[in-house]
C-alpha positions in Angstrom: 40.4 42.3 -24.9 43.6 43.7 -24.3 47.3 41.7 -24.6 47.8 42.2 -21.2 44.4 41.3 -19.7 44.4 37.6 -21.9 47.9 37.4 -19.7 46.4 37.9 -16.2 44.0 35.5 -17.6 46.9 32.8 -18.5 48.6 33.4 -15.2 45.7 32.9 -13.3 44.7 29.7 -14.6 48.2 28.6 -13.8 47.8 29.3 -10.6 44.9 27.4 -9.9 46.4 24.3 -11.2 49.4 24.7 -9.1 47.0 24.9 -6.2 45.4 21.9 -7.5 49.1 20.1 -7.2 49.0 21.2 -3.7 45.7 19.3 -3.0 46.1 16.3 -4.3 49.7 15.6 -3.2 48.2 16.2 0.5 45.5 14.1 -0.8 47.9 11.1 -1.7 49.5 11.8 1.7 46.6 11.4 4.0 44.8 8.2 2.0 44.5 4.7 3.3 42.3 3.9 0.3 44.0 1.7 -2.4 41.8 2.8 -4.9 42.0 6.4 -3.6 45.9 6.5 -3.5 45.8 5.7 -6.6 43.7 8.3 -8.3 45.2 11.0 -5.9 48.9 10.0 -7.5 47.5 10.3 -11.3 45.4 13.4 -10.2 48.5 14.8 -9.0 50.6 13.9 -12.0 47.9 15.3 -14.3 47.8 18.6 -12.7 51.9 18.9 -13.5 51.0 18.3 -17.1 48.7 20.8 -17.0 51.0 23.4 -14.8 53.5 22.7 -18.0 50.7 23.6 -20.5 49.8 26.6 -18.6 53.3 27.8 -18.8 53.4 26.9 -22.9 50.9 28.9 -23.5 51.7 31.8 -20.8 55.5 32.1 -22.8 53.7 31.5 -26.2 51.2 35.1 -25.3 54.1 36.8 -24.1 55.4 36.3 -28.0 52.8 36.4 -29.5 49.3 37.5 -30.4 46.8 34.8 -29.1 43.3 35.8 -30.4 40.7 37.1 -28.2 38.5 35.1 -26.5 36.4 36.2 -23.9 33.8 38.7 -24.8 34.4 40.1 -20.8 37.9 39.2 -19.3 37.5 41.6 -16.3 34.3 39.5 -15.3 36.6 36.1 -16.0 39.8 37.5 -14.1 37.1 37.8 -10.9 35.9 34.3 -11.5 39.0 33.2 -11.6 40.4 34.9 -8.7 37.4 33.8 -6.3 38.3 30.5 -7.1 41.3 31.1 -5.2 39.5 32.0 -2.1 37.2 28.6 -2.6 39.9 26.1 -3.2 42.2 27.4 -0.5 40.1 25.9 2.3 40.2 22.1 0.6 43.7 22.2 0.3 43.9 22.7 4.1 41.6 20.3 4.9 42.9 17.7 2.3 46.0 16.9 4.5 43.5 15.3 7.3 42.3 11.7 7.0 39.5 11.3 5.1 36.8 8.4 4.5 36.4 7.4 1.1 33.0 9.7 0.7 34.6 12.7 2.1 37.8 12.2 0.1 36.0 11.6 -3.1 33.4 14.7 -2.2 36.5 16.6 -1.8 37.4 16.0 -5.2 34.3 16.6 -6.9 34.4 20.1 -5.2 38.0 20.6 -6.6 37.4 19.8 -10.4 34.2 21.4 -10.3 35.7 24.6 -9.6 38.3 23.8 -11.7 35.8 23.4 -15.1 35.6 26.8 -15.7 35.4 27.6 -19.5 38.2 29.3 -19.8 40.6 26.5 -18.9 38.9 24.8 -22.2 39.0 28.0 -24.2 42.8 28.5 -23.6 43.5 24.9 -24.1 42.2 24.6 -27.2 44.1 27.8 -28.6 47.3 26.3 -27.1 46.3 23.4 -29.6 45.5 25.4 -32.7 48.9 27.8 -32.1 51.1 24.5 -31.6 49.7 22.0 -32.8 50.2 20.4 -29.5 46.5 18.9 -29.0 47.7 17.0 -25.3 46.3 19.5 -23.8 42.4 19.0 -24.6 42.5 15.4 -24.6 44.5 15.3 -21.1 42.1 17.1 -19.5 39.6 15.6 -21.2 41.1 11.8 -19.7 41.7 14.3 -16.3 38.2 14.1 -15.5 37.6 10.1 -17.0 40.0 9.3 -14.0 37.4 10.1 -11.6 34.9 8.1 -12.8 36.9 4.9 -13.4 37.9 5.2 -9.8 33.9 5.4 -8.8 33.1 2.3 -10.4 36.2 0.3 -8.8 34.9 0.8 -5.7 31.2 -0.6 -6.8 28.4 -0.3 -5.2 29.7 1.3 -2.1 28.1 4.5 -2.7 25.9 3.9 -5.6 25.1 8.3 -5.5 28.6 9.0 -6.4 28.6 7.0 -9.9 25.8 9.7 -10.6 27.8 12.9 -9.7 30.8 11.0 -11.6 28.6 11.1 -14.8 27.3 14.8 -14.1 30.5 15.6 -13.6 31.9 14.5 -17.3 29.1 15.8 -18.8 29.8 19.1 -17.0 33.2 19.8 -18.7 31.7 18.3 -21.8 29.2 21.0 -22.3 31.8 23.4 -20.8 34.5 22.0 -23.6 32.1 22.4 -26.5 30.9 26.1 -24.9 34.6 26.8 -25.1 34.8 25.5 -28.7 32.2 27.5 -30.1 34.0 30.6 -28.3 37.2 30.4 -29.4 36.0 29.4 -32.8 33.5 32.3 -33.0 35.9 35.1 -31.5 39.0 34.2 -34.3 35.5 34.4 -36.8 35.4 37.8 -35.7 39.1 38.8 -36.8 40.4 39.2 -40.4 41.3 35.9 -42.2 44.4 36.8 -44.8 43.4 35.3 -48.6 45.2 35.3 -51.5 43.1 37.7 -53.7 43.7 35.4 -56.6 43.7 31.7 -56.1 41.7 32.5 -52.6 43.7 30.6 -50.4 43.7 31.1 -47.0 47.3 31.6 -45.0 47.8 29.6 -41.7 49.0 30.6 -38.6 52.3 29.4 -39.4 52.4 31.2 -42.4 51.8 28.2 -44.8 48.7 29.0 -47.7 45.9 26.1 -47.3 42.7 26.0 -49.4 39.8 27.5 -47.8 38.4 24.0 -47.4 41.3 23.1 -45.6 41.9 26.0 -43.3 38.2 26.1 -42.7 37.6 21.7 -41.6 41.1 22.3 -39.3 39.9 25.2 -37.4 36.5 25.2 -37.3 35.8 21.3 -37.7 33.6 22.1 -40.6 32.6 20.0 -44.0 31.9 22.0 -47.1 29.0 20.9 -49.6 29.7 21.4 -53.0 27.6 22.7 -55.8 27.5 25.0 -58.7 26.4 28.7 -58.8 24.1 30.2 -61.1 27.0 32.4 -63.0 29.5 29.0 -62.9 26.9 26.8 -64.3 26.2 29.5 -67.5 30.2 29.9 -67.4 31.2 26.3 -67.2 28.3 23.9 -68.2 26.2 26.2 -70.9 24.7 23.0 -72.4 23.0 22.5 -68.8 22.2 25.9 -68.1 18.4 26.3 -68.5 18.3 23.1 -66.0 17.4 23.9 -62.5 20.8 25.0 -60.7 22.8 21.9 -59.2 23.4 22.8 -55.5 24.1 21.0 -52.1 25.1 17.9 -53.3 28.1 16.3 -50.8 31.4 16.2 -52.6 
């Protein structure tokens, strides 16, 4: 994956979420729904936060290297751009009064176009390169806003609690696919070790022990025991024993 494609990538993602700004603010505009007006306002004021990540992590790549992530980012840029061509008929028809189903359909339609992995991926590297986490956890809280807003309005429309709950456990699978991506991808490139004491250097530069490096970026625990060779090394006395191995330390 080139420099320049993980770019168009960025930029398009940022543009999506700038759409998304455009929606709900003609959401707010048109709602009569206390509840609704509500949501629409911290919808809308989420979607800046996540313009301003988008723009982080856009001035970050142009600066530096951001690991690869996508295994096809020709097929992702298409995704992506298609979703331009879907969202741009719900921000013209979010501007027109809307009943509380239609509104809230609406928005289902919106943020389930807007779960696409890569907005997960590329949040969680803007985490890992600054050390900025707000990002995963805002969208994260993004998407619980909907479904606190569903049960406020009870029993209304009993259906929509249930595409409320799909929905969150949509971008939960779609966070954890984008975990395991990112994760696997920076697997793939060479990790820098000291050749002596074997520790591993940081992204900012900084030497951590491997159990360190490894539990921060891949949220990994390590089980200790003793190799054959360190057992006859260290412990002779106990050598002849069965090897010690995967006890927890």
């Amino acid at each position: 994956m080139s420099h320049e494609e993980h770019l168009k990538i960025i930029e398009e993602c940022l543009a999506l979420d700038t759409m998304a700004i455009r929606f709900y603010k003609a959401m707010a505009g048109s709602s009569r729904e206390s509840v609704l007006q509500s949501l629409w306002r911290n919808m809308l004021n989420d979607e800046k936060e996540h313009v301003c990540y988008w723009k982080k992590l856009l001035n970050y790549a142009r600066t530096e290297k951001v690991p690869p992530v996508f295994d096809q980012p020709a097929r992702i840029l298409e995704e992506l751009r298609d979703l331009h061509n879907t969202v741009n008929p719900l921000i013209e028809q979010a501007g027109r009064p809307q009943d509380t189903a239609s509104a809230l359909l609406m928005c289902y339609q919106i943020e389930f176009y807007l779960m696409h992995p890569a907005f997960g991926a590329l949040f969680h590297i803007l985490g890992k390169k600054t050390g900025d986490m707000s990002a995963e956890k805002g969208y994260a809280d993004h998407i619980g806003r909907i479904q606190t807003a569903v049960e406020k309005l009870g029993d209304r429309r009993p259906e929509f609690r249930i595409i409320a709950g799909l929905m969150d456990r949509l971008w939960t699978a779609h966070y954890k696919q984008a975990l395991q991506l990112a994760d696997i991808r920076a697997l793939q490139n060479l990790i820098p070790i000291c050749m002596h004491c074997k520790k591993v250097r940081n992204d900012e530069g900084f030497w951590d022990k491997v159990e360190t490096y490894v539990g921060r970026h891949f949220h990994a625990d390590f089980s200790h025991g003793i190799c054959p060779e360190c057992m006859v090394k260290y412990y002779p006395e106990y050598a002849d024993d069965e090897p010690v191995s995967g006890k927890s330390g």
